[in-house]
Each structure stands twice: as C-alpha cells, then as structure tokens.
C-alpha positions as a Markdown table, in Angstrom:
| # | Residue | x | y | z |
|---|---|---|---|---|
| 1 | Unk | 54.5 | 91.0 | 106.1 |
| 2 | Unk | 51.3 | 92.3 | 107.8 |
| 3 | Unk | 48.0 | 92.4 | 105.5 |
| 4 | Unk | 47.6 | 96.0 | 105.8 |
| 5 | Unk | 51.9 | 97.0 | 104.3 |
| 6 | Unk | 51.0 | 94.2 | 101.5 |
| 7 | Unk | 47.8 | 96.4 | 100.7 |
| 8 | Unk | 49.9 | 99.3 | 100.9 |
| 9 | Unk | 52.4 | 98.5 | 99.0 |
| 10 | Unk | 51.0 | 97.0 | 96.3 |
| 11 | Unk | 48.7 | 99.6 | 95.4 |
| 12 | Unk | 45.6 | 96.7 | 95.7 |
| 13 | Unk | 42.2 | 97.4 | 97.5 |
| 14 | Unk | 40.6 | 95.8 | 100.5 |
| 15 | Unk | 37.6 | 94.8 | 97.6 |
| 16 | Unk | 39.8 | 93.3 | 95.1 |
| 17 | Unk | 41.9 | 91.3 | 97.8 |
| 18 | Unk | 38.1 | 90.4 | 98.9 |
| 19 | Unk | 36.9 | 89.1 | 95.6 |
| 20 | Unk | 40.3 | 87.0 | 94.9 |
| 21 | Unk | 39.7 | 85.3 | 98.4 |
| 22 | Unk | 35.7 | 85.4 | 98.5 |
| 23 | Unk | 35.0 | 87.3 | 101.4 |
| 24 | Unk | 33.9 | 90.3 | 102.2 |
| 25 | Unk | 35.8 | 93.3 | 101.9 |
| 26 | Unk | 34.4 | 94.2 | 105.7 |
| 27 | Unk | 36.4 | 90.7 | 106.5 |
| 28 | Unk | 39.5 | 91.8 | 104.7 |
| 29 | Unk | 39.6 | 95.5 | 107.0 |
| 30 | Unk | 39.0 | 93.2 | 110.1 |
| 31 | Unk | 42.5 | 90.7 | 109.1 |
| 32 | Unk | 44.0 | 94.0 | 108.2 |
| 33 | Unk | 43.2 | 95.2 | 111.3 |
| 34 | Unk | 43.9 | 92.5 | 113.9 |
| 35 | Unk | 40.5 | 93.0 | 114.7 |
| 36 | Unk | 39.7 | 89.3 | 113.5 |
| 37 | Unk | 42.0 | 86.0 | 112.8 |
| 38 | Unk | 40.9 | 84.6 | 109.6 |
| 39 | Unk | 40.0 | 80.9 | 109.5 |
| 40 | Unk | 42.3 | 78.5 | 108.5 |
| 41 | Unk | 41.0 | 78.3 | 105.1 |
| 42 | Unk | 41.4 | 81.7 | 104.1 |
| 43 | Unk | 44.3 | 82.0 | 105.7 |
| 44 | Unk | 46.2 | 79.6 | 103.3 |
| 45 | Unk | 43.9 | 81.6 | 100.3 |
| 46 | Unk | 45.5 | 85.3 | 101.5 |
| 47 | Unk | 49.1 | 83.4 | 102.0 |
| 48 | Unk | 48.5 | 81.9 | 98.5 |
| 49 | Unk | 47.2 | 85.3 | 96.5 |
| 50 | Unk | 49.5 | 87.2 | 98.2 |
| 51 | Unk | 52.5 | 84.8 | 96.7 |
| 52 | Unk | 53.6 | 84.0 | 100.2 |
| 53 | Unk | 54.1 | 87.4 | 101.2 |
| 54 | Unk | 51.4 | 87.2 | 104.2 |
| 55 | Unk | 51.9 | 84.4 | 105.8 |
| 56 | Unk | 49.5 | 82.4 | 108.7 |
| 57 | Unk | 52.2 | 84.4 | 111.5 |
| 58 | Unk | 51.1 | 87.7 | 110.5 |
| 59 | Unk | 47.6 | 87.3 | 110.9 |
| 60 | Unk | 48.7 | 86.3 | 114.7 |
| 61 | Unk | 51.4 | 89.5 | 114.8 |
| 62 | Unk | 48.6 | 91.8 | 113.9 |
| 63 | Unk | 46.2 | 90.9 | 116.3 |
| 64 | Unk | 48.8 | 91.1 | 119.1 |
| 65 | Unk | 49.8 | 94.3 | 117.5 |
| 66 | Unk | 46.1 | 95.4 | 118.1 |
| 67 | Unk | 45.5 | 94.0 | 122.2 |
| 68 | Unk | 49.1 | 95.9 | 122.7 |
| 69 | Unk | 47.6 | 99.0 | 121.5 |
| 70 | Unk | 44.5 | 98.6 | 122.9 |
| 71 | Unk | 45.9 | 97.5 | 126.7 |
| 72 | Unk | 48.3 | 100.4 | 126.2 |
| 73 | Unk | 45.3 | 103.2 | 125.8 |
C-alpha cells in the first residue's frame, strides 16, 4: 500500500506518522510523495508502524509513480 492511501485511510497525520518514526513531517510528505526514497532504516521503521501495511516496494512504486507523471507532463 502506498504511504499516502495508508495516511488516508487511517485517518493519521504526516506529523504523527513523523514523530512515531523520528523524522520530520517535511520527510514524511516527501515518502508520501515519491519525491524522496527513505533510507533503509526508516524504511523498516514505516513498514514496522504501519504493521506491515507499507512495505520497502512501495516506497519504490511511488517514486516511479512520480518520474511517470512527471515524464508524462
């Protein structure tokens, strides 16, 4: 599941997912995004608060997600 539909639809914020992880909530909108591939480190911290939902794939889905749109503007 892609950061941003597990933030949807769990009613959470980009500043509480930040302070579970410890990062900035500017970090979290950037994952969310595709505009940024977390490290591996918080990476296995989202896929572990998220109970598995978001997994190290997604990260890697949204960012193509984001260079598709982008090449397709």
């Amino acid at each position: 599941m892609l950061l941003k539909i597990y933030i949807e639809e769990n009613g959470c914020t980009e500043a509480e997912l930040a302070r579970c992880i410890g990062v900035s909530q500017a970090a979290i909108s950037r994952y969310k995004s595709g505009q940024r591939l977390p490290r591996p480190d918080i990476v296995a911290k989202i896929e572990a608060v998220t109970g598995g939902d978001v997994t190290p794939s997604d990260h890697q889905r949204a960012f193509l997600l984001r260079v598709s749109e982008e090449n397709s503007a």
